[in-house]
C-alpha positions as a LaTeX table, in Angstrom:
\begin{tabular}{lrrr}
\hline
Residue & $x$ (\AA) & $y$ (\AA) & $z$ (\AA) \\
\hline
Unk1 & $-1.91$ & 11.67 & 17.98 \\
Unk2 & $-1.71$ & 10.50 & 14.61 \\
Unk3 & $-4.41$ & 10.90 & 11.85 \\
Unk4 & $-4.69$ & 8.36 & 8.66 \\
Unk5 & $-7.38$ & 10.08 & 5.98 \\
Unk6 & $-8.59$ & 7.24 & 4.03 \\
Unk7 & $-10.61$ & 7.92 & 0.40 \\
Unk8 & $-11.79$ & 5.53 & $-1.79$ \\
Unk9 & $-13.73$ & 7.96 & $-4.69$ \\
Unk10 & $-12.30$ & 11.00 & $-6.74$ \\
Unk11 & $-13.59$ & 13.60 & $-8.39$ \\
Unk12 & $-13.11$ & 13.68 & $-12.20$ \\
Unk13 & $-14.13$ & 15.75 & $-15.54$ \\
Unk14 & $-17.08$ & 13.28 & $-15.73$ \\
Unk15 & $-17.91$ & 12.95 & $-11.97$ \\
Unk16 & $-16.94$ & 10.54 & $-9.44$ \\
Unk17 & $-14.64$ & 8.09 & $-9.84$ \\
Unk18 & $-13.14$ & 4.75 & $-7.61$ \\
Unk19 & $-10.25$ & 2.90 & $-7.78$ \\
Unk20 & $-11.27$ & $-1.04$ & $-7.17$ \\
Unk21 & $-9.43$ & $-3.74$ & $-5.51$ \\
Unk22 & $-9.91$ & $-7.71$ & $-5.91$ \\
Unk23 & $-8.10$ & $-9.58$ & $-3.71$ \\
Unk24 & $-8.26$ & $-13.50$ & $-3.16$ \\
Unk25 & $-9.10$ & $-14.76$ & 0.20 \\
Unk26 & $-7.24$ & $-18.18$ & 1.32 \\
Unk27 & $-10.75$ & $-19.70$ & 0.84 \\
Unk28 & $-11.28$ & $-18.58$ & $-2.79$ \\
Unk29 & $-13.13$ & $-16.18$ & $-2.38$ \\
Unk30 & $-12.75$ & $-13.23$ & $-4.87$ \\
Unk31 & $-13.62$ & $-9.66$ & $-2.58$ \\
Unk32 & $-13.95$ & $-6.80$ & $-5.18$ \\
Unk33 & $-13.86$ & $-3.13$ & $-3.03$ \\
Unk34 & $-13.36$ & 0.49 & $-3.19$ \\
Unk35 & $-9.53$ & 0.71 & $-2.46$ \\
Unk36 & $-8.67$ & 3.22 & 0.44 \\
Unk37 & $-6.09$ & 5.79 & $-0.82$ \\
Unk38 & $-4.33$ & 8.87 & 0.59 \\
Unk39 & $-3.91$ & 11.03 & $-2.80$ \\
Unk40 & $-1.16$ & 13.39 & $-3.42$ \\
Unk41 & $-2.52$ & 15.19 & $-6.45$ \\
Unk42 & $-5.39$ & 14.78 & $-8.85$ \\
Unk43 & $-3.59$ & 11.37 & $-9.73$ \\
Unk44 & $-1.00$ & 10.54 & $-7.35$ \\
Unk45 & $-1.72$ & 8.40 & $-4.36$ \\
Unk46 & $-0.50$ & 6.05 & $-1.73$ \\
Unk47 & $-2.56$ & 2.89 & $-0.04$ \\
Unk48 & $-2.01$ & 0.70 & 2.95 \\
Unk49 & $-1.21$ & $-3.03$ & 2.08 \\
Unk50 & $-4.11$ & $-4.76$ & 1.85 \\
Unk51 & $-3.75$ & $-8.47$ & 1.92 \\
Unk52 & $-5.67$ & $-11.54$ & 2.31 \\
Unk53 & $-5.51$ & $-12.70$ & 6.43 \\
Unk54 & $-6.11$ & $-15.94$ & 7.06 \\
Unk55 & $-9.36$ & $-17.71$ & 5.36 \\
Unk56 & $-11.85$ & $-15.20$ & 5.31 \\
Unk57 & $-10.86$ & $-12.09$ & 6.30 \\
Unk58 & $-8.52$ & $-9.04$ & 4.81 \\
Unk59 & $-6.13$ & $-6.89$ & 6.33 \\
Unk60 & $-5.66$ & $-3.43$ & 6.19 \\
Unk61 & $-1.69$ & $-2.58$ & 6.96 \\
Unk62 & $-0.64$ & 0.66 & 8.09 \\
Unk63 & 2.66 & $-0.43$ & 8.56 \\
Unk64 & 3.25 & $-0.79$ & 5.08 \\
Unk65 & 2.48 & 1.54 & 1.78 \\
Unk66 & 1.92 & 1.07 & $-1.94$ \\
Unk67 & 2.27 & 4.29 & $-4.53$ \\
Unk68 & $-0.37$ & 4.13 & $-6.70$ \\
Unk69 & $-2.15$ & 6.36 & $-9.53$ \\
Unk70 & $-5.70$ & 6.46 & $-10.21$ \\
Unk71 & $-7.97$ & 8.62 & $-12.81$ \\
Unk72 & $-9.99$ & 8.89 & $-15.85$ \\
Unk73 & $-6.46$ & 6.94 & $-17.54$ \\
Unk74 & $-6.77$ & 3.98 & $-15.15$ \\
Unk75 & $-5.77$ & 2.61 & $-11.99$ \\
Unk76 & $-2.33$ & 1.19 & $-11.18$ \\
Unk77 & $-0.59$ & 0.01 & $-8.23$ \\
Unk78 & 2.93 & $-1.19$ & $-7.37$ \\
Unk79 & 3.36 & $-4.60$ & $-7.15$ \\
Unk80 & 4.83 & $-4.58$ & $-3.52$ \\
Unk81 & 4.99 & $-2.71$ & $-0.75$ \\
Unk82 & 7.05 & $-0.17$ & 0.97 \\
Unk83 & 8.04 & 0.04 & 5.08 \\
Unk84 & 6.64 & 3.47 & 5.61 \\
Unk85 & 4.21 & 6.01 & 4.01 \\
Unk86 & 6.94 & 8.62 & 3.09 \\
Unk87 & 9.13 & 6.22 & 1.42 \\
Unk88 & 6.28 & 5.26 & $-0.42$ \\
Unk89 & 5.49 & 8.89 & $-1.24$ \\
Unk90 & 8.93 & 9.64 & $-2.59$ \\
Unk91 & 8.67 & 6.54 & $-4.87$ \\
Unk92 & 5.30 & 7.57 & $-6.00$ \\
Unk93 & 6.65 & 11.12 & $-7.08$ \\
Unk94 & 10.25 & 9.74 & $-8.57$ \\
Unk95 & 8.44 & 7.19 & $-10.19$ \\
Unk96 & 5.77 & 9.55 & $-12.09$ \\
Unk97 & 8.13 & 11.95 & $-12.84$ \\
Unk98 & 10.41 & 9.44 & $-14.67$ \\
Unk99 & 10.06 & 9.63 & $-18.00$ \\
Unk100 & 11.37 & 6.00 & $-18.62$ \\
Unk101 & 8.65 & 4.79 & $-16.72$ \\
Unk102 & 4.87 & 4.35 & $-17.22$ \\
Unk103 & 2.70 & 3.19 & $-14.55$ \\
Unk104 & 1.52 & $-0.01$ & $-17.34$ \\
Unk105 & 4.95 & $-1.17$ & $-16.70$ \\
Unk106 & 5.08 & $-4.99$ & $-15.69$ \\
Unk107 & 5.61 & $-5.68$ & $-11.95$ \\
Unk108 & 9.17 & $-6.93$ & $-12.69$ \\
Unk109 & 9.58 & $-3.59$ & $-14.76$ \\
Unk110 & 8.76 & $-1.69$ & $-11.36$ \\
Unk111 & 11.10 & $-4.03$ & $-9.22$ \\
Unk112 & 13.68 & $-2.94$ & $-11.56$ \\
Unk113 & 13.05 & 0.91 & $-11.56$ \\
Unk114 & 12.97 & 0.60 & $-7.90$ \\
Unk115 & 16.18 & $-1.32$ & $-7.04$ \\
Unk116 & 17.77 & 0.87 & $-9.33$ \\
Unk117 & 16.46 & 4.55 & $-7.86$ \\
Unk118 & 17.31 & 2.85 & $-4.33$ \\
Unk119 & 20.83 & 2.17 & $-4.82$ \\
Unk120 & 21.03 & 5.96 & $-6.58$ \\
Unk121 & 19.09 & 7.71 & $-3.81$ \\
Unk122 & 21.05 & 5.66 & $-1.05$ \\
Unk123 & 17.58 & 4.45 & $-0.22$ \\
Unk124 & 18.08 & 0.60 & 1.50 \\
Unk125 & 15.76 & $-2.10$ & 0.20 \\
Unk126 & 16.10 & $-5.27$ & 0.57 \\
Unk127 & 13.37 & $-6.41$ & $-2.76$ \\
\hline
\end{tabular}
């Protein structure tokens, strides 16, 4: 049996913290939530998809992961998503630990970093 741990608050110096998500539902309606988050350190984290499904509802995919950082510096998320959790952990961690990088990049600016450290890390993508 498998086991997802969802959070949606952190601890920080100043005391609890949450990353928020606003998503646009096919009826226009803006939904502004605690984002669910599996964190990997103190500001590292991975999160299902979470898309709009159909008029009025959301969807919550397991299938697919986003890396993600969070904290007293802000919130930032990739602009896609990635076809399992450990993928999306490794990109999280390369990604972080790049020093070209910075998590305010623009989504194309991501794209880019992650084409490129796919074709290095023999890592297939099609994005």
């Amino acid at each position: 049996m498998s086991l997802i741990k969802l959070d949606a608050h952190y601890l920080n110096e100043t005391g609890v913290g949450a990353v928020g998500l606003t998503i646009t539902l096919a009826n226009g309606t803006t939904v502004i939530f605690p984002a669910p988050f599996v964190p990997l350190t103190a500001s590292l984290a991975v999160m299902p998809w979470i898309r709009p499904d159909d008029a009025t509802g959301l969807r919550i995919d397991f299938a697919f992961w986003a890396p993600m950082t969070y904290g007293d510096a802000g919130a930032a998320r990739f602009p896609l998503s990635l076809p399992t959790q450990e993928l999306a952990v490794r990109v999280t961690r390369a990604f972080d630990a790049d020093p070209a990088t910075a998590w305010s990049d623009s989504p194309d600016q991501m794209v880019a970093w992650l084409r490129s450290w796919a074709a290095s890390n023999d890592v297939p993508l099609t994005v």
